[in-house]
C-alpha positions as CSV (number, residue, x, y, z in Angstrom):
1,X,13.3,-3.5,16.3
2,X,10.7,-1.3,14.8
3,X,7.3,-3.5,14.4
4,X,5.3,-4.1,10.9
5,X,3.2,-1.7,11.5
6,X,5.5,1.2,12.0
7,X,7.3,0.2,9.0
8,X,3.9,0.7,6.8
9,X,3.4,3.9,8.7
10,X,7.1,4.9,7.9
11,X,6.8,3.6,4.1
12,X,3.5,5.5,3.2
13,X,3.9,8.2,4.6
14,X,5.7,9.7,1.7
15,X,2.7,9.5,-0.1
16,X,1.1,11.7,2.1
17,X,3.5,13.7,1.6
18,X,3.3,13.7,-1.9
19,X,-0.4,14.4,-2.0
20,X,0.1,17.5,-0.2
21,X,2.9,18.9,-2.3
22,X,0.3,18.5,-5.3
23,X,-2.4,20.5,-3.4
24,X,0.0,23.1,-2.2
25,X,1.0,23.6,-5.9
26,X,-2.4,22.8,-7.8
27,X,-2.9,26.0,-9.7
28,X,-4.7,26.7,-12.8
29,X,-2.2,29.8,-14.3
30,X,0.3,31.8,-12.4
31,X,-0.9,34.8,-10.8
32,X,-0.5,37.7,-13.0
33,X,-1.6,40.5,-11.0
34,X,0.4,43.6,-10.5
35,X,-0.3,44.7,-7.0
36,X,0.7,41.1,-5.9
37,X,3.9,40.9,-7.6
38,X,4.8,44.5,-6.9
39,X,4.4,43.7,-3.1
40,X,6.4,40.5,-3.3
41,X,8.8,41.6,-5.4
42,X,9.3,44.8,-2.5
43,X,9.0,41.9,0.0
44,X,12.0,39.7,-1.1
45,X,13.9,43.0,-2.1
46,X,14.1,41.3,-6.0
47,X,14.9,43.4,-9.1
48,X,12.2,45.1,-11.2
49,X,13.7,43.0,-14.0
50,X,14.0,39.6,-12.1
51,X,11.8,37.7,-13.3
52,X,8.8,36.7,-10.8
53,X,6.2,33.5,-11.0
54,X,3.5,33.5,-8.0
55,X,1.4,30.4,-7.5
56,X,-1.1,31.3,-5.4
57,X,-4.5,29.0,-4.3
58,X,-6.9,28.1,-1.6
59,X,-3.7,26.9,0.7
60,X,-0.9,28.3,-0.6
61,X,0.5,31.4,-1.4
62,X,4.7,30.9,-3.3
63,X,6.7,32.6,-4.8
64,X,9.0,31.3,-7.2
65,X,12.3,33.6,-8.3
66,X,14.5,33.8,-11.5
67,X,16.9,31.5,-9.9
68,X,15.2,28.3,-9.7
69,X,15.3,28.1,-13.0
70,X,11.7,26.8,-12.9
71,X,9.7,27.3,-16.1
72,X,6.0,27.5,-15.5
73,X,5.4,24.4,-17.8
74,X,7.2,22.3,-15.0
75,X,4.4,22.9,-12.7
76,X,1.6,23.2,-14.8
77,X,-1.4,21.1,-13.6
78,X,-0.4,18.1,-15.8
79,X,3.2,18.1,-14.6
80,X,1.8,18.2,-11.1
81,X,-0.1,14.8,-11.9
82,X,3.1,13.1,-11.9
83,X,3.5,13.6,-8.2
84,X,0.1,11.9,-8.0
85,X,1.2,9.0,-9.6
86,X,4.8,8.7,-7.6
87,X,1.7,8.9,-4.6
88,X,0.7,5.8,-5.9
89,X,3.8,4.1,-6.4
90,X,4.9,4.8,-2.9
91,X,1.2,3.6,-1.5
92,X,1.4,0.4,-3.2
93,X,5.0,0.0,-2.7
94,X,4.2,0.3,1.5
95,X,1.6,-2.4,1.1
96,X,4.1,-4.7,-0.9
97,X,7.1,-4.1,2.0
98,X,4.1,-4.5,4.7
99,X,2.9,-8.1,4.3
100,X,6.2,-10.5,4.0
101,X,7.2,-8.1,7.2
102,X,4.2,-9.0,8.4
103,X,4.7,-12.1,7.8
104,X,7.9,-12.9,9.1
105,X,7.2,-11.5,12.2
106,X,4.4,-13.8,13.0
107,X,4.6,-16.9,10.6
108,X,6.8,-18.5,12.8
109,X,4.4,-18.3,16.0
110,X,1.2,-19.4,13.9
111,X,3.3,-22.0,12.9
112,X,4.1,-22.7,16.4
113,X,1.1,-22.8,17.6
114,X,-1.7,-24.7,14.7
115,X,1.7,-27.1,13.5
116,X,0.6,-28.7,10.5
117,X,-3.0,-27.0,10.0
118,X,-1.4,-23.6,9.6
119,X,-1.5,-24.4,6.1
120,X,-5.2,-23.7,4.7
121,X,-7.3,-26.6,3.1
122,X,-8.4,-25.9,-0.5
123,X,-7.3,-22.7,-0.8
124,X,-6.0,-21.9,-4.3
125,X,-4.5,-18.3,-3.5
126,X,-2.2,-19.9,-1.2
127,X,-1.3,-22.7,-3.6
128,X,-0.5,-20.5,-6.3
129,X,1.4,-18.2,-4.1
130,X,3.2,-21.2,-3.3
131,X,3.8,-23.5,-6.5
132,X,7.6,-23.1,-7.0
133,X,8.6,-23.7,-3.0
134,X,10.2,-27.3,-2.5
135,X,12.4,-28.8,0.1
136,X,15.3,-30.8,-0.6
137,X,16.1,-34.0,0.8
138,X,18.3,-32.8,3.2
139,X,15.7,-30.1,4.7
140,X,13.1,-32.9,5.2
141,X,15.7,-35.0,6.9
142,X,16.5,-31.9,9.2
143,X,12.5,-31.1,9.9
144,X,11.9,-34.7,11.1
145,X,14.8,-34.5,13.6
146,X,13.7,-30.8,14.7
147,X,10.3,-29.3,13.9
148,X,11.2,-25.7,13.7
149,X,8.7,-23.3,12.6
150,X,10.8,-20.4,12.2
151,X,13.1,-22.5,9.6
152,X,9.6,-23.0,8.0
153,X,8.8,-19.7,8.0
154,X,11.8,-18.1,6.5
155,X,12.1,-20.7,3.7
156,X,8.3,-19.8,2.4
157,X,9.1,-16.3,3.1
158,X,12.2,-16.3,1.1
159,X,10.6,-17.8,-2.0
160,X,8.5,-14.5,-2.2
161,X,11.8,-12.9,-3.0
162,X,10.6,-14.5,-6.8
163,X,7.0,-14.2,-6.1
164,X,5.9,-11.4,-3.7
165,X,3.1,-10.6,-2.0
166,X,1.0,-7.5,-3.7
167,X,-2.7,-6.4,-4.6
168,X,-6.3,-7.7,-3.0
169,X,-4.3,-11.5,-3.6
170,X,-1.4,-10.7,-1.3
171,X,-3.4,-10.0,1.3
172,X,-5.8,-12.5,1.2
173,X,-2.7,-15.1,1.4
174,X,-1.2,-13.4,4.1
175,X,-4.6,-13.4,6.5
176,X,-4.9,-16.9,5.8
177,X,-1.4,-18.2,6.5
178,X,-1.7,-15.9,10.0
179,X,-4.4,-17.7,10.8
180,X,-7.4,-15.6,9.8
181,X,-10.8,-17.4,8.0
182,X,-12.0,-15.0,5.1
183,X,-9.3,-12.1,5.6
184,X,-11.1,-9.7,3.3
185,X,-14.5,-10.6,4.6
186,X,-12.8,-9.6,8.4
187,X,-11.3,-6.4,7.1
188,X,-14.3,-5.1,5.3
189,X,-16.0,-6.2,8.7
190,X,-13.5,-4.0,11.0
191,X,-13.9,-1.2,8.1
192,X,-17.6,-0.9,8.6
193,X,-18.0,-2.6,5.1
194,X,-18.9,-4.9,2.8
195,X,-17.2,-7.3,1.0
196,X,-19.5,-7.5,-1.7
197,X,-21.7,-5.4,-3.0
198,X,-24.7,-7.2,-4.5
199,X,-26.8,-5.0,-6.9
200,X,-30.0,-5.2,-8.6
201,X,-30.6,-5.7,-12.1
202,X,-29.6,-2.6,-14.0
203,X,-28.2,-0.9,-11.3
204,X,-24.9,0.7,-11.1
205,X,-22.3,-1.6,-8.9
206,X,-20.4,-0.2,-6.0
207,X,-16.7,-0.4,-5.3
208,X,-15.5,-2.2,-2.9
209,X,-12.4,-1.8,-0.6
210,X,-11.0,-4.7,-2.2
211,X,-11.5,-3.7,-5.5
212,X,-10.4,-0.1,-4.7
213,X,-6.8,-1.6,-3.3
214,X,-6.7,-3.8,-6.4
215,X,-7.0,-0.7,-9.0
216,X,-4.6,0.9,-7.5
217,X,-1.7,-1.6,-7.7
218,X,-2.8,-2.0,-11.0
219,X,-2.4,1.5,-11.5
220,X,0.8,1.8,-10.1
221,X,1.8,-1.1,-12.4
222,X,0.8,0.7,-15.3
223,X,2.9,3.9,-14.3
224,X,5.7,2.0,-13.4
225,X,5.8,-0.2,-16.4
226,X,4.3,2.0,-19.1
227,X,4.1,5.6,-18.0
228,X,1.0,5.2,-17.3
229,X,-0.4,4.2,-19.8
230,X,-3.4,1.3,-19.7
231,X,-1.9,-2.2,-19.9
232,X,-5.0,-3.0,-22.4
233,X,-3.4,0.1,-25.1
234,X,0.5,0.7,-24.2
235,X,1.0,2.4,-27.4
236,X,-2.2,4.7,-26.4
237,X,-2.6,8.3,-24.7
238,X,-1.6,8.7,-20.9
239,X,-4.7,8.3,-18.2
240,X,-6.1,11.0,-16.7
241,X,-5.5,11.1,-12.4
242,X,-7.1,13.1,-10.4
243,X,-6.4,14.2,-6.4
244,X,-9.2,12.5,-5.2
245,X,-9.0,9.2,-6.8
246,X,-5.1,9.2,-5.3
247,X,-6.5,10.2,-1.8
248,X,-8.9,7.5,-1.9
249,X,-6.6,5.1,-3.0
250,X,-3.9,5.7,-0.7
251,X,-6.5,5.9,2.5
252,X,-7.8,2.5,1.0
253,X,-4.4,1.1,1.1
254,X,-3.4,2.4,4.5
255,X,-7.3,1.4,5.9
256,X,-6.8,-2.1,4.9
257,X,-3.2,-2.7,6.1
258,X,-3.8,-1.1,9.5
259,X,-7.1,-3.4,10.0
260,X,-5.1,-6.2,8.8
261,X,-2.5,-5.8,11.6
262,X,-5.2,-5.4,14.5
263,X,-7.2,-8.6,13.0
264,X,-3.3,-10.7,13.1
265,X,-2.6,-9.3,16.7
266,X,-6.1,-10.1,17.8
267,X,-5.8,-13.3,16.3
268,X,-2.3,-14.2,17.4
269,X,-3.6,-13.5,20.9
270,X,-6.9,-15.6,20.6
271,X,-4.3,-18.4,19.6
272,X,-1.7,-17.9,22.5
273,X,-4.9,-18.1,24.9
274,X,-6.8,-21.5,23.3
275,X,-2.9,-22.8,23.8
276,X,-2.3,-22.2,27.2
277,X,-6.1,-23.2,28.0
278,X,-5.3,-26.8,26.3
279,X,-2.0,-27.0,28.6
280,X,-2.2,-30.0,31.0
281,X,-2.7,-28.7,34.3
282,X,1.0,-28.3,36.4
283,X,2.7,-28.2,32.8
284,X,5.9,-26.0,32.5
């Protein structure tokens, strides 16, 4: 069975993919020039009337024939964008298939191991997360008889089938329920980070890697939902994307889940450890 974290690694790596596909075609015009075309034309034996279209850039060097029935407007520079977007979509998509994994492979054990004080005191995100899941009489009755934390686990991970787990919120519920105190405060910790950035008056704030992972769900949202187009003006122009904003924003996305899954195992260890310390001495 393939663990969470090679799922993630399996689920964004599409983006990557994507990303690179983009640079490999980024172009500002086709190249026009005759010696070029004459020796690729000579190269893939084509006729003098075929009709040739060369991309060519820092990376990349293509040639596109009469057959592919390609017209240069379909990769023009703003057509490419759109593969920055799906970038997105797939980024935020691995994040939102990476923490109820992530949870069900572990909830059960943390369960396990606190018993009743899994749940966090207080905490509102966790509540909310949480509002619509109820037990019925009959699920109580079984819970008294047997205390089993995986039945536990898979009824609260179920009821994110109607409410999942996504953005800087998802995460924070999913480090608390595995047992970690201030999840985003660990993360930007292991990330060489801050959570917070505090600034002085007047000057400029700085992004953090919270807010960064939040933006871009909410970007994805907005190209999902209205073809990119601002959820403040869905009737107004498409926004702009550029190839570093996406590279930044799927690194921030892959930074933060892959942190996330070395703070739960280190934590999940820590656990196992205070358990078998507290043990009675001779105890099976």
């Amino acid at each position: 069975m393939l663990s969470p974290r090679r799922i993630f690694e399996d689920n964004i790596r599409p983006a990557d993919l994507l990303l690179k596909v983009y640079r490999l075609l980024e172009h500002d015009a086709p190249n026009t020039e005759e010696g070029v075309l004459r020796t690729l034309r000579g190269l893939v034996k084509a006729d003098d009337d075929e009709g040739l279209m060369v991309i060519y850039n820092e990376v990349f060097l293509g040639l596109i024939r009469e057959s592919a029935e390609v017209p240069p407007a379909s990769i023009k520079r703003s057509a490419l964008c759109n593969l920055l977007r799906q970038s997105v979509v797939t980024a935020s998509t691995a994040l939102e298939t990476y923490l109820p994994i992530l949870l069900r492979e572990n909830l059960p054990e943390v369960i396990r191991l606190r018993g009743r004080y899994f749940v966090p005191k207080n905490d509102d995100s966790v509540k909310c997360q949480f509002k619509n899941l109820t037990f019925d009489l009959e699920e109580v009755t079984r819970l008294l008889a047997d205390p089993d934390p995986l039945f536990v686990a898979n009824k609260m991970i179920s009821s994110l089938d109607f409410s999942y787990l996504s953005g800087k919120r998802g995460i924070h519920v999913t480090g608390v329920l595995l047992s970690l105190e201030k999840p985003w405060e660990l993360i930007a910790k292991k990330l060489g980070e801050e959570e917070k950035k505090e600034t002085k008056k007047g000057e400029e704030k700085e992004i953090t890697i919270q807010e960064r992972v939040e933006a871009t769900v909410k970007r994805r949202n907005d190209i999902v939902h209205r073809a990119d187009r601002s959820q403040d003006d869905p009737a107004g122009a498409i926004q702009e994307i550029s190839f570093p904003w996406t590279k930044l924003s799927v690194e921030s996305i892959r930074a933060v889940c892959l942190a996330l899954d070395d703070l739960v195992t280190a934590r999940l260890k820590e656990l196992k450890s205070q358990a078998a310390a507290a043990q009675p001495q001779g105890a099976a």
